[in-house]
C-alpha positions in Angstrom: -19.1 -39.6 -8.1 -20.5 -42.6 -6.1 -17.0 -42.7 -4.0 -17.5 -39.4 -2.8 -18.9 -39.0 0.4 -22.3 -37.0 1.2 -22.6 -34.4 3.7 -24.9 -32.0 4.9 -24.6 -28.6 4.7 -23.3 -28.0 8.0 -20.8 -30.8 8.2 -19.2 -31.0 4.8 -15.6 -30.3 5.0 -15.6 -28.3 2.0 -16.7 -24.4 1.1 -19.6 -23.8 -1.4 -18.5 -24.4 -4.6 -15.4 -26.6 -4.3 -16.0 -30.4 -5.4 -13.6 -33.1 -3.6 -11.3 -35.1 -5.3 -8.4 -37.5 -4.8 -6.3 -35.9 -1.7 -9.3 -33.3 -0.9 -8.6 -33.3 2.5 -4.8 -32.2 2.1 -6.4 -29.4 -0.3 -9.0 -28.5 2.6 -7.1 -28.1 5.1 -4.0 -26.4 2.8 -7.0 -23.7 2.0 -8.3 -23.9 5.3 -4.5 -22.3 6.3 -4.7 -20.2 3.9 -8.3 -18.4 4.2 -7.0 -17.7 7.7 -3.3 -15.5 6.7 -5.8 -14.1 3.5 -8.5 -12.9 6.4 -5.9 -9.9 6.6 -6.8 -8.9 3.1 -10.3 -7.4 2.7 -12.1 -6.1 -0.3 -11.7 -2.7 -0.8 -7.9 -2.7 0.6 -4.8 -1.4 -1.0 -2.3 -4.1 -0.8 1.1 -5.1 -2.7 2.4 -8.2 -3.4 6.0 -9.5 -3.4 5.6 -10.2 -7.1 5.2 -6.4 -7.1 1.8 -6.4 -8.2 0.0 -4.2 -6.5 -4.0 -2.5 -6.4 -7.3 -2.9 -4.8 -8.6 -6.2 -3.7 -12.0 -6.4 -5.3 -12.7 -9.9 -4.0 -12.0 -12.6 -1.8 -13.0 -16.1 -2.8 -12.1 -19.5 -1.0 -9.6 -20.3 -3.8 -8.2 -16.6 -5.2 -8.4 -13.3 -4.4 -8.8 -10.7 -7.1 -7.0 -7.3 -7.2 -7.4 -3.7 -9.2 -4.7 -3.1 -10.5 -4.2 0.9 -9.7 -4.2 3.4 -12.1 -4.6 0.9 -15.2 -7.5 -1.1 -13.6 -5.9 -4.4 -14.9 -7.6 -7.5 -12.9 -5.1 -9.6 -11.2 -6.4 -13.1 -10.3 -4.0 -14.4 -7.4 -4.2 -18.1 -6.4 -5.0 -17.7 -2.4 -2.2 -20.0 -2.0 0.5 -17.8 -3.9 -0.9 -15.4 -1.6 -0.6 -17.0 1.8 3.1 -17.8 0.8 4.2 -14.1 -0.3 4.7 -11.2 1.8 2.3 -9.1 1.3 2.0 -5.3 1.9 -1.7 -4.1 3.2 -1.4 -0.1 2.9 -5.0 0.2 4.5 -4.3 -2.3 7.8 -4.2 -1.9 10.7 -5.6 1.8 9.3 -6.2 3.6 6.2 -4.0 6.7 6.9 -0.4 6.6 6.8 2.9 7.8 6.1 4.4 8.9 2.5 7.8 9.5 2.1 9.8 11.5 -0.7 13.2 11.7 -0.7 14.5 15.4 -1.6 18.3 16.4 -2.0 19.5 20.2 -2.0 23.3 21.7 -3.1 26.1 21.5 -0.7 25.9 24.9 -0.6 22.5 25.0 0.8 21.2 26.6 4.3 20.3 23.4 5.5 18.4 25.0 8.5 16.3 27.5 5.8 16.0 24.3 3.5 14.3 22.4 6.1 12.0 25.7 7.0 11.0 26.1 3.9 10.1 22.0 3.0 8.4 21.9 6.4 6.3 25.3 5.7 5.1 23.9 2.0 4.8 20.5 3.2 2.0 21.9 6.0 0.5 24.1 3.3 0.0 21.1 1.1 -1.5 18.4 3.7 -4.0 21.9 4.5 -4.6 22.7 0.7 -4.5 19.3 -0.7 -7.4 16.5 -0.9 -6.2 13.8 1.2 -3.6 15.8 3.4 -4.1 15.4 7.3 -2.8 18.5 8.7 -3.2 17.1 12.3 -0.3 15.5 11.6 3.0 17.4 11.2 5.4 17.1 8.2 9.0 15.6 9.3 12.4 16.0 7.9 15.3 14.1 8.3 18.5 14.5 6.4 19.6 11.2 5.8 23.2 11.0 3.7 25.7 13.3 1.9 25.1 12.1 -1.4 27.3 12.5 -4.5 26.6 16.2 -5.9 23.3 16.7 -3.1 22.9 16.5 0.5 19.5 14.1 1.0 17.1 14.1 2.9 13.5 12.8 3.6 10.0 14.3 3.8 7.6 12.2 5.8 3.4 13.8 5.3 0.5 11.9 6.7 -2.2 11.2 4.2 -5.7 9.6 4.1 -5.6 6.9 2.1 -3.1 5.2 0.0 -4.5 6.9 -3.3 -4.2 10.4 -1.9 -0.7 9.9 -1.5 -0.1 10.4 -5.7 -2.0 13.9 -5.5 -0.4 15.0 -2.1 3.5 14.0 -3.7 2.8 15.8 -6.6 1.6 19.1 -5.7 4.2 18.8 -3.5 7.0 18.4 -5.7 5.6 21.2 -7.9 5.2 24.1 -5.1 8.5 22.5 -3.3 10.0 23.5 -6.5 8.6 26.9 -7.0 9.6 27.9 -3.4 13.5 27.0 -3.8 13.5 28.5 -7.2 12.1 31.6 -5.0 14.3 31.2 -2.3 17.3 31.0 -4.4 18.0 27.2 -3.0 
């Protein structure tokens, strides 16, 4: 340790914790770079990784950031500079609400203006009922393609937060279900 050079506080080069070694500088300012493209993931955020990990950020330290897995609550240690060099997928920036999608596809022989009545009228009721729903926002559909044996289309609801999205999908689903059963669709 006698070749390494002593700083004060306020002019070391380096962030509590990390000890310099041969070619610290390129790893300073390599980290450096990379604590300012991590500064868009904070703890508490939902984010996804390329790798297709994907949870809550739990922490952010100068060399990883640590992730929640969600539901299994597996801990995910990412090196910050994996991190800086992946796309990366922050579901609570620049806001925590946002759009969930769910793809639907009726008969050919379908009403396509009552199908889209009634998905709009359950989708309403669900983001009203449902924990997590934001009703100032209303429910879209688009149909989207003529698949094989259904035509498809796509139900866009507004949720809080990236969690509520699971519940809100569900119910969903489930009283989307019961309505074209009732409907006859």
């Amino acid at each position: 340790m006698d070749n390494f050079p002593i700083f004060t506080e306020k002019e070391s080069p380096y962030w509590p914790g990390m000890l310099p070694d041969k070619g610290s500088d390129r790893k300073v300012s390599k980290n450096a770079l990379t604590i300012k493209r991590i500064a868009l993931v904070r703890p508490g955020d939902y984010v996804k990784l390329e790798s297709g990990f994907e949870g809550y950020v739990t922490d952010v330290k100068a060399r990883n950031t640590t992730i929640r897995s969600y539901p299994d609550n597996n801990r995910i240690i990412v090196p910050n500079s994996v991190l800086a060099s992946s796309i990366v997928i922050n579901y609570s920036l620049p806001e925590e609400n946002l759009w969930v999608d769910l793809s639907v596809g009726v008969s050919y022989d379908s009403d396509l203006q009552h199908v889209e009545d009634i998905t709009l009228e359950v989708a309403e009721q669900i983001l009203q009922s449902v924990e997590g729903g934001k009703s100032e926002h209303k429910p879209v559909l688009r149909y989207e393609e003529f698949g094989d044996s259904s035509i498809n289309f796509r139900v866009r609801m507004f949720v809080q937060t990236f969690k509520n999205q699971f519940l809100i999908k569900h119910t969903f689903i489930k009283e989307l279900h019961k309505r074209f059963n009732a409907e006859g669709i």
